[in-house]
Chimera marker file (.cmm) of the C-alpha trace (Angstrom):
<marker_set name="trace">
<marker id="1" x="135.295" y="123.932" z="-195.068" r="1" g="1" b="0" radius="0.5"/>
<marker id="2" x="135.347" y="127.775" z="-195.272" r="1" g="1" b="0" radius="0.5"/>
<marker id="3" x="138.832" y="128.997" z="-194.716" r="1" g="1" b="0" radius="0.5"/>
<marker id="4" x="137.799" y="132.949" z="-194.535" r="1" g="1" b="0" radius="0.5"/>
<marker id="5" x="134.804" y="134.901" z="-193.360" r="1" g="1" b="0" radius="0.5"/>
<marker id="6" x="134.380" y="138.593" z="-193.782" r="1" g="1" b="0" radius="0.5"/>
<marker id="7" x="131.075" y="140.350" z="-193.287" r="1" g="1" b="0" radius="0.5"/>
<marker id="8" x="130.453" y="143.970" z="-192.405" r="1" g="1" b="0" radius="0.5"/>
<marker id="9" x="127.302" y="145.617" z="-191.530" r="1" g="1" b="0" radius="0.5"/>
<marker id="10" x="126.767" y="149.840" z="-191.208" r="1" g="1" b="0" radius="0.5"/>
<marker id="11" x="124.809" y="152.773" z="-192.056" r="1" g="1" b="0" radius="0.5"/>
<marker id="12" x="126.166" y="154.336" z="-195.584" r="1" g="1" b="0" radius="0.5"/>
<marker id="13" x="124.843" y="156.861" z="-197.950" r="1" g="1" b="0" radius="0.5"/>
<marker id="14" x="123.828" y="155.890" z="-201.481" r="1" g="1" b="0" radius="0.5"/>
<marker id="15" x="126.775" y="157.409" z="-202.409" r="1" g="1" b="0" radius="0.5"/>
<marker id="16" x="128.747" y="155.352" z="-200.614" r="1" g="1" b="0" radius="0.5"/>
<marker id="17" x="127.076" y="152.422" z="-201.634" r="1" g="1" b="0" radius="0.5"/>
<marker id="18" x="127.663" y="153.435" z="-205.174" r="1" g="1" b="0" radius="0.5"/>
<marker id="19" x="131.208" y="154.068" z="-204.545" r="1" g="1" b="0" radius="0.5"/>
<marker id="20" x="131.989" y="150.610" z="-203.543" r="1" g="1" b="0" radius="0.5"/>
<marker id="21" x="129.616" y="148.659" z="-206.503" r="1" g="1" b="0" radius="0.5"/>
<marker id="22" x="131.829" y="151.243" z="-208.758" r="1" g="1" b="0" radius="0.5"/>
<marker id="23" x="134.985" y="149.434" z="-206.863" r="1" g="1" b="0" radius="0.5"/>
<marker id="24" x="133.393" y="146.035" z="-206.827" r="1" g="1" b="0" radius="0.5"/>
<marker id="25" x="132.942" y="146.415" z="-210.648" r="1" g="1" b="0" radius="0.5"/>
<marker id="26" x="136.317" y="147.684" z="-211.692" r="1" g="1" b="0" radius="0.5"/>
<marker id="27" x="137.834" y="144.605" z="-209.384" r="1" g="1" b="0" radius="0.5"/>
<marker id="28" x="135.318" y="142.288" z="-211.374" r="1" g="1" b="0" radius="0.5"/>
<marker id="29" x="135.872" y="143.509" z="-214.796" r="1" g="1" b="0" radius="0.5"/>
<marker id="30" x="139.596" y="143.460" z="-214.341" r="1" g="1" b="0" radius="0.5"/>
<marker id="31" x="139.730" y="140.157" z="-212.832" r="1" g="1" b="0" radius="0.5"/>
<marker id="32" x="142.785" y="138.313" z="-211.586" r="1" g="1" b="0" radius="0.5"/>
<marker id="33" x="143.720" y="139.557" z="-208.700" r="1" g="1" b="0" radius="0.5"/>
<marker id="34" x="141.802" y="141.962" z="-206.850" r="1" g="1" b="0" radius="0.5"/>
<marker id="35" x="141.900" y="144.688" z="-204.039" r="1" g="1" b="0" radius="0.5"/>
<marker id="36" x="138.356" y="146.248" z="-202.551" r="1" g="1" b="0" radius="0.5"/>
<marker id="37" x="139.228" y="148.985" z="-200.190" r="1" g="1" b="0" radius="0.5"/>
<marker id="38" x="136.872" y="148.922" z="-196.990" r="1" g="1" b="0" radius="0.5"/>
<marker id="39" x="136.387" y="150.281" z="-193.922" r="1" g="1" b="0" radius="0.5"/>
<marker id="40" x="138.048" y="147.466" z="-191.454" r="1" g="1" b="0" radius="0.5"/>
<marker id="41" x="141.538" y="147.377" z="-194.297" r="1" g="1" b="0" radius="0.5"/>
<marker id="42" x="141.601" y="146.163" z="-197.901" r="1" g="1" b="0" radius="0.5"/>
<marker id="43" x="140.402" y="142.816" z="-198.842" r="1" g="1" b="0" radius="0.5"/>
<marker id="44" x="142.815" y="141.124" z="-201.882" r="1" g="1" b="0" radius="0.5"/>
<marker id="45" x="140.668" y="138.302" z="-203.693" r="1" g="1" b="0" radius="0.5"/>
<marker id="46" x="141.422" y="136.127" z="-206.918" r="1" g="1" b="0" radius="0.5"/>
<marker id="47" x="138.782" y="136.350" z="-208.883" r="1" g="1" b="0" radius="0.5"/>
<marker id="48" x="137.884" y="134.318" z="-211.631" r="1" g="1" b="0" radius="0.5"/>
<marker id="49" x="137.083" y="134.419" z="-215.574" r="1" g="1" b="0" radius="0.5"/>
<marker id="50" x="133.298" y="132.824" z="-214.942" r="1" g="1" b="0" radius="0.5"/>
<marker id="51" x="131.242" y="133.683" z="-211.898" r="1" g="1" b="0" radius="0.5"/>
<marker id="52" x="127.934" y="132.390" z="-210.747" r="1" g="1" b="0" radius="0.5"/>
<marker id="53" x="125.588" y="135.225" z="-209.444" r="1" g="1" b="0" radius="0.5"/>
<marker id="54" x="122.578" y="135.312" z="-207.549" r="1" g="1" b="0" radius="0.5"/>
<marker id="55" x="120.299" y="138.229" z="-206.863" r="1" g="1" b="0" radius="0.5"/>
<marker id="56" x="117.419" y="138.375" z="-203.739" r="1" g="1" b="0" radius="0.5"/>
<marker id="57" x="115.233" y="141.071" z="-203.236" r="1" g="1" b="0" radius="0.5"/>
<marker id="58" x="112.896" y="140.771" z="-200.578" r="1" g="1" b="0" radius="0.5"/>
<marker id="59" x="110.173" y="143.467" z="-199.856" r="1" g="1" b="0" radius="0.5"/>
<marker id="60" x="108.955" y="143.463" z="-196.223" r="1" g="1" b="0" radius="0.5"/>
<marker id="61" x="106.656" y="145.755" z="-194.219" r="1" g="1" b="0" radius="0.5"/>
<marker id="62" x="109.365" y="148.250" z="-193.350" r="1" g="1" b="0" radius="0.5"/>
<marker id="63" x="112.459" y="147.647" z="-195.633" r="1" g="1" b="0" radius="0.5"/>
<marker id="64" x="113.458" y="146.521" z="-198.728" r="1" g="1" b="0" radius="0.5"/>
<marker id="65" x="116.624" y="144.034" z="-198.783" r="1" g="1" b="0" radius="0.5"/>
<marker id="66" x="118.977" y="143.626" z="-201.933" r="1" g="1" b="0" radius="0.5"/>
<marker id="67" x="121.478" y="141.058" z="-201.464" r="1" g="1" b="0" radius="0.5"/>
<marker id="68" x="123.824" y="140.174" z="-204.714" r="1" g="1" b="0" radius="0.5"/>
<marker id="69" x="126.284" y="137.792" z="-204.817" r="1" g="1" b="0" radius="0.5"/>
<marker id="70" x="128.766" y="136.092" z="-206.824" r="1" g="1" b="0" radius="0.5"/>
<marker id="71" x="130.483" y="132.607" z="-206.654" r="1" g="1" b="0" radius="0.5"/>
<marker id="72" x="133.533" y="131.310" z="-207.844" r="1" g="1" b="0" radius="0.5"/>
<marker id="73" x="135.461" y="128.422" z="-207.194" r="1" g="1" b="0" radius="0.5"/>
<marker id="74" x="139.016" y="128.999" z="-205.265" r="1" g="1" b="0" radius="0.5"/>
<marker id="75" x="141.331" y="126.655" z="-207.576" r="1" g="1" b="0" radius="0.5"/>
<marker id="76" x="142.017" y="128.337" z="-210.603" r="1" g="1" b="0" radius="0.5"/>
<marker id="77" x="140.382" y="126.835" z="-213.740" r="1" g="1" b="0" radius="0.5"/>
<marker id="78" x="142.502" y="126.163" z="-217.278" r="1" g="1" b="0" radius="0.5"/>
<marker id="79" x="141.058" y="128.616" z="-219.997" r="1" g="1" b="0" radius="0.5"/>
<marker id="80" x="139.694" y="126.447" z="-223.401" r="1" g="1" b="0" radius="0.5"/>
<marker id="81" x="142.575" y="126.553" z="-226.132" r="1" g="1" b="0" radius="0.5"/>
<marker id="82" x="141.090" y="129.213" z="-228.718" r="1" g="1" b="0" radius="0.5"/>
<marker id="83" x="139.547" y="128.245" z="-231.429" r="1" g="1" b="0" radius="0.5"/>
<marker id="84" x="142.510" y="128.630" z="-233.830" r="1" g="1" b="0" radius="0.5"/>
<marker id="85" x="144.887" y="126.916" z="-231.851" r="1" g="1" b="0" radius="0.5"/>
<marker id="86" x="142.325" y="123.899" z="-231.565" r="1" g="1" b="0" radius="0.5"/>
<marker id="87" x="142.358" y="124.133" z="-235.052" r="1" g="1" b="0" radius="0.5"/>
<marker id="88" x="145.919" y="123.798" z="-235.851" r="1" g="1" b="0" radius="0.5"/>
<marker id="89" x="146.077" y="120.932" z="-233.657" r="1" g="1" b="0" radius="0.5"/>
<marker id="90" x="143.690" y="119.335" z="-235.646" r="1" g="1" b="0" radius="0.5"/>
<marker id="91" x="144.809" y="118.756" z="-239.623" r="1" g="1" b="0" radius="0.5"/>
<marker id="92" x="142.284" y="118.812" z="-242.075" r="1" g="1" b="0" radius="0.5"/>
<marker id="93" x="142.203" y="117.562" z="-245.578" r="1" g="1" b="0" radius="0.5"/>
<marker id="94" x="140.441" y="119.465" z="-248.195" r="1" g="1" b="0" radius="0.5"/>
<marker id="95" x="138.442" y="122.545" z="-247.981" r="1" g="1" b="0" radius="0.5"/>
<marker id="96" x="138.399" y="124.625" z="-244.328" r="1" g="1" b="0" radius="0.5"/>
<marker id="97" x="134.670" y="124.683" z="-244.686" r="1" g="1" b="0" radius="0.5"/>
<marker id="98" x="133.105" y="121.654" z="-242.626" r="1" g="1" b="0" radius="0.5"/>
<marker id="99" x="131.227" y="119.158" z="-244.955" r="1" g="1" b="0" radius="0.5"/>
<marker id="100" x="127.029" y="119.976" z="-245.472" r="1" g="1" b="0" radius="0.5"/>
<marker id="101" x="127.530" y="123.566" z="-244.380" r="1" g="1" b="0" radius="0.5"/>
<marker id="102" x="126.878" y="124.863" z="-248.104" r="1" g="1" b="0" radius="0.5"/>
<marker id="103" x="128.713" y="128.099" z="-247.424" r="1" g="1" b="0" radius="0.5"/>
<marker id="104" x="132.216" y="129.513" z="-247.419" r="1" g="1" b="0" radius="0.5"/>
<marker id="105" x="134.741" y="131.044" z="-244.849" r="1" g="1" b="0" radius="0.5"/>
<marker id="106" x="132.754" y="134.184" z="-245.903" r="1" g="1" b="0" radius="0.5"/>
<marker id="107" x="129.431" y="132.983" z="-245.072" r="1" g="1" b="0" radius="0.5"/>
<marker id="108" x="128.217" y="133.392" z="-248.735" r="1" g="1" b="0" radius="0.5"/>
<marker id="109" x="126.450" y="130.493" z="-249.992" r="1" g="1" b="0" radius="0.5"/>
<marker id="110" x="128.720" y="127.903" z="-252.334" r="1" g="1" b="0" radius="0.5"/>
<marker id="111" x="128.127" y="128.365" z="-255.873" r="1" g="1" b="0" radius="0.5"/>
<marker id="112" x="128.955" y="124.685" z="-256.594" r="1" g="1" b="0" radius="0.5"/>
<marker id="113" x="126.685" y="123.106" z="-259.338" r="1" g="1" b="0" radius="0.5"/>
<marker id="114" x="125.743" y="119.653" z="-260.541" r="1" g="1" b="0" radius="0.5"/>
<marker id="115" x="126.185" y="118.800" z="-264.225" r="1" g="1" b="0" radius="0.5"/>
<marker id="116" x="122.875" y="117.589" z="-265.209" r="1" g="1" b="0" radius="0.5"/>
<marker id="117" x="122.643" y="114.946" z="-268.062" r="1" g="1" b="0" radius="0.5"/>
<marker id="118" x="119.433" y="116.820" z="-270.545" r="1" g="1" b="0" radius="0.5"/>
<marker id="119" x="116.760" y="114.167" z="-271.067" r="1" g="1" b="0" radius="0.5"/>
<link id1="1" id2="2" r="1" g="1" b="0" radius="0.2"/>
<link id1="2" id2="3" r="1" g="1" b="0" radius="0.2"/>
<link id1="3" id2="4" r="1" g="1" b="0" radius="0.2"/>
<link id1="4" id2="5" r="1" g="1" b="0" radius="0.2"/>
<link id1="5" id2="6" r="1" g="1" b="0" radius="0.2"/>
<link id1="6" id2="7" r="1" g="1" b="0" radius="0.2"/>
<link id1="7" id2="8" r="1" g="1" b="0" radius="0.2"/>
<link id1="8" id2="9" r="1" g="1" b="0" radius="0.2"/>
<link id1="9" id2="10" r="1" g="1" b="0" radius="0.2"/>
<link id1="10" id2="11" r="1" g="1" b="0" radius="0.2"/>
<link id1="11" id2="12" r="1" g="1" b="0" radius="0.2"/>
<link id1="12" id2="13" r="1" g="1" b="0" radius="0.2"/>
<link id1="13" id2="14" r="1" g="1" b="0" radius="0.2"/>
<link id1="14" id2="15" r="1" g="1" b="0" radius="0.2"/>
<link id1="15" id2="16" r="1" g="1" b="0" radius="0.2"/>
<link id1="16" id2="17" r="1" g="1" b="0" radius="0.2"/>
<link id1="17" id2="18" r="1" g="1" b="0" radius="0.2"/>
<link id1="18" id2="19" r="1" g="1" b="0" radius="0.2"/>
<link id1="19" id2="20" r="1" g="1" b="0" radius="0.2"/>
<link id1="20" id2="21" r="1" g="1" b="0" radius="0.2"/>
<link id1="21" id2="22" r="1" g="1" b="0" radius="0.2"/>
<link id1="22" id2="23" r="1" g="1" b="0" radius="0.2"/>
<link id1="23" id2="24" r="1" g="1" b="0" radius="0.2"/>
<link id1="24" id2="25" r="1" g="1" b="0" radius="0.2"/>
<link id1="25" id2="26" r="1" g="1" b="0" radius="0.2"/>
<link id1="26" id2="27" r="1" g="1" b="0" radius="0.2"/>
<link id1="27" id2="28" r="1" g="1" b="0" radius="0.2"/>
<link id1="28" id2="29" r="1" g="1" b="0" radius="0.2"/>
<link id1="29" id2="30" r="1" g="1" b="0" radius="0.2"/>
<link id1="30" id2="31" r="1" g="1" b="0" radius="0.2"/>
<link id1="31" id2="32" r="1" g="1" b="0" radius="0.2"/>
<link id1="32" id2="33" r="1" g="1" b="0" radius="0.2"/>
<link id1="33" id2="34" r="1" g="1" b="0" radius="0.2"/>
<link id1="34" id2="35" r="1" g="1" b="0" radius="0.2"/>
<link id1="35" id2="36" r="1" g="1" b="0" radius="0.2"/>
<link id1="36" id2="37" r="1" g="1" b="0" radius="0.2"/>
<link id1="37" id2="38" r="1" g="1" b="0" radius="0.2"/>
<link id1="38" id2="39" r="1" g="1" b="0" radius="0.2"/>
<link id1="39" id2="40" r="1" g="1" b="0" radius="0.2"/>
<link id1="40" id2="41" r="1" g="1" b="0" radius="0.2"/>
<link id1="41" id2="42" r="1" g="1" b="0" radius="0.2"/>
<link id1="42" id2="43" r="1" g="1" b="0" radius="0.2"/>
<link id1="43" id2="44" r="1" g="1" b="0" radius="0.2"/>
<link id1="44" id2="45" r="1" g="1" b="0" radius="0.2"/>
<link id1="45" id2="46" r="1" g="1" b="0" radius="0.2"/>
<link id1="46" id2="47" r="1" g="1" b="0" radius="0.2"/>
<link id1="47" id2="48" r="1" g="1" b="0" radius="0.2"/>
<link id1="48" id2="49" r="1" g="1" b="0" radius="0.2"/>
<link id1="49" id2="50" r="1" g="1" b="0" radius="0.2"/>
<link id1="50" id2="51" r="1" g="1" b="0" radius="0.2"/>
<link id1="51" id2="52" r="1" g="1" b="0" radius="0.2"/>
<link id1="52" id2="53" r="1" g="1" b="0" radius="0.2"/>
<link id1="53" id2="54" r="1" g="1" b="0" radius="0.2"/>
<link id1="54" id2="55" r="1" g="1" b="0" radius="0.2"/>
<link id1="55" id2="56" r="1" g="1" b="0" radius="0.2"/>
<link id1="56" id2="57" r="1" g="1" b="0" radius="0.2"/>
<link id1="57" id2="58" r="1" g="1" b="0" radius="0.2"/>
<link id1="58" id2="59" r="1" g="1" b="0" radius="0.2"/>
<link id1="59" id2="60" r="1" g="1" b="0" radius="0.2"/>
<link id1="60" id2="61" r="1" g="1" b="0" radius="0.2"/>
<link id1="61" id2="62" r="1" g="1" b="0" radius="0.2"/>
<link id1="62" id2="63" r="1" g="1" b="0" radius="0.2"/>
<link id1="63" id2="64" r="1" g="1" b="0" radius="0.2"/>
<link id1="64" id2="65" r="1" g="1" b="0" radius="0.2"/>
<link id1="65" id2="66" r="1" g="1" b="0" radius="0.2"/>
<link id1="66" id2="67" r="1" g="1" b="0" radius="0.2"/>
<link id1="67" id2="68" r="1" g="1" b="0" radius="0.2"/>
<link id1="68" id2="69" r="1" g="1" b="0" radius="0.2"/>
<link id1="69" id2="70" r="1" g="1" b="0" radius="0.2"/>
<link id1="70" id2="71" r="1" g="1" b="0" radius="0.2"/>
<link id1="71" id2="72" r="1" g="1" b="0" radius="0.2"/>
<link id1="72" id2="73" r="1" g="1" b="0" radius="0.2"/>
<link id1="73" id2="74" r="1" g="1" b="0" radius="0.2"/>
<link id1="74" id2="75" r="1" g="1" b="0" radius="0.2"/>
<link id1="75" id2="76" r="1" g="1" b="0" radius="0.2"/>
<link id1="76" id2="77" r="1" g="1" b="0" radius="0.2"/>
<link id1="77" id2="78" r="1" g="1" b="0" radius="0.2"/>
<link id1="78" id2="79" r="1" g="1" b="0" radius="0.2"/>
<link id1="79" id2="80" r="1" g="1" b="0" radius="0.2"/>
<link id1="80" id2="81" r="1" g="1" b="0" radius="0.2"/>
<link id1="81" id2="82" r="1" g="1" b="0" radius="0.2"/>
<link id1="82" id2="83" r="1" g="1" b="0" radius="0.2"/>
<link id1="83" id2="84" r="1" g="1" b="0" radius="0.2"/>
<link id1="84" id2="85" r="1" g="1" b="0" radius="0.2"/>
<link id1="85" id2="86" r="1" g="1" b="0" radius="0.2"/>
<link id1="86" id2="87" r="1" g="1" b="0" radius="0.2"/>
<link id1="87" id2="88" r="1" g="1" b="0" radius="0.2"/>
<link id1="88" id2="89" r="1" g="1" b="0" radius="0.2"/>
<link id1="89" id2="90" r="1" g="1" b="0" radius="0.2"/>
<link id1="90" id2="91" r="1" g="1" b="0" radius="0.2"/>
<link id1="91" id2="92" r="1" g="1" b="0" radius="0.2"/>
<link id1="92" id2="93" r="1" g="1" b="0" radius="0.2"/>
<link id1="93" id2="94" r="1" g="1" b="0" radius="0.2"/>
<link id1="94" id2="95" r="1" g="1" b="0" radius="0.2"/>
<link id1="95" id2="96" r="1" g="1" b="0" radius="0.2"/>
<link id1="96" id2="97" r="1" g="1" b="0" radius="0.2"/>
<link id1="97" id2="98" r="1" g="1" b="0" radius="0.2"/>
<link id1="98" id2="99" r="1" g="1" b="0" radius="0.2"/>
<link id1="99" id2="100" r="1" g="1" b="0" radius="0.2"/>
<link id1="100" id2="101" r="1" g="1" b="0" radius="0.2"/>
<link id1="101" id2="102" r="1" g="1" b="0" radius="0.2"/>
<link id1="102" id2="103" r="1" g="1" b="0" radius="0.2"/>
<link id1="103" id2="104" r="1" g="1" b="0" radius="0.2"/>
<link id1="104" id2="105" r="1" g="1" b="0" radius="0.2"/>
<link id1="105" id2="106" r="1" g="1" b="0" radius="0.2"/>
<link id1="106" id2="107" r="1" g="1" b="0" radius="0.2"/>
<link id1="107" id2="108" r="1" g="1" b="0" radius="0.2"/>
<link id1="108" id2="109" r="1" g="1" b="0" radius="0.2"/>
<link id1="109" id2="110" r="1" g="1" b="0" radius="0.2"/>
<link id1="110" id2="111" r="1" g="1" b="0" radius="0.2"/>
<link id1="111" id2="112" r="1" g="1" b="0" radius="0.2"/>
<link id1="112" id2="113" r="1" g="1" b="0" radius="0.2"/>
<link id1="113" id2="114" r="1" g="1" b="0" radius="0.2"/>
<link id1="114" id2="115" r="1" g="1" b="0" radius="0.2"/>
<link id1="115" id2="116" r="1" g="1" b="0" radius="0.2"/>
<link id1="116" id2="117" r="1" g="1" b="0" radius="0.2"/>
<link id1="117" id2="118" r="1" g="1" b="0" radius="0.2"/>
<link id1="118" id2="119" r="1" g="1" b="0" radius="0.2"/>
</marker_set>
């Protein structure tokens, strides 16, 4: 069920077409809540941390068409604990360095040795 519709078709420069990517962008990378100024009023959007994008170009007789778009869906989504929360949640016993890994919180290889009995 689609609660909102907006398209809008007209002539622009490529200027102007930069101008509102450059606006799209800024509204993407900031995220959250959103604003795009256009012609018709402003448009205020939530957008989300992960998108889905698709990108068709067709090339006709007379015109080439670029269409981009991006997906998201409308509920908001619960962000993954980080890491070192998940971690303190989680007790370990013994070393921090998970078992067969043969290296340390450094990434250097463990010097750890096995006494050898000499024949």
């Amino acid at each position: 069920m689609r609660y909102l519709k907006f398209e809008q078709k007209r002539s622009l420069s490529r200027v102007e077409a930069a101008d509102q990517l450059t606006a799209l962008a800024a509204a993407l990378r900031e995220g959250g809540e959103a604003e795009l100024e256009l012609s018709a009023g402003t448009l205020s959007l939530r957008i989300a941390e992960d998108l889905r994008s698709e990108i068709e170009v067709e090339i006709g007789d007379e015109e080439i068409e670029l269409e981009i778009e991006f997906k998201w869906p409308t509920a908001p989504t619960h962000p993954t604990p980080p890491r070192a929360v998940a971690d303190k949640e989680k007790p370990t016993k013994g070393k921090n360095v998970p078992a067969g890994t043969g290296r340390n919180r450094a990434g250097a290889r463990n010097a750890k040795r096995s006494a050898s009995k000499a024949p």
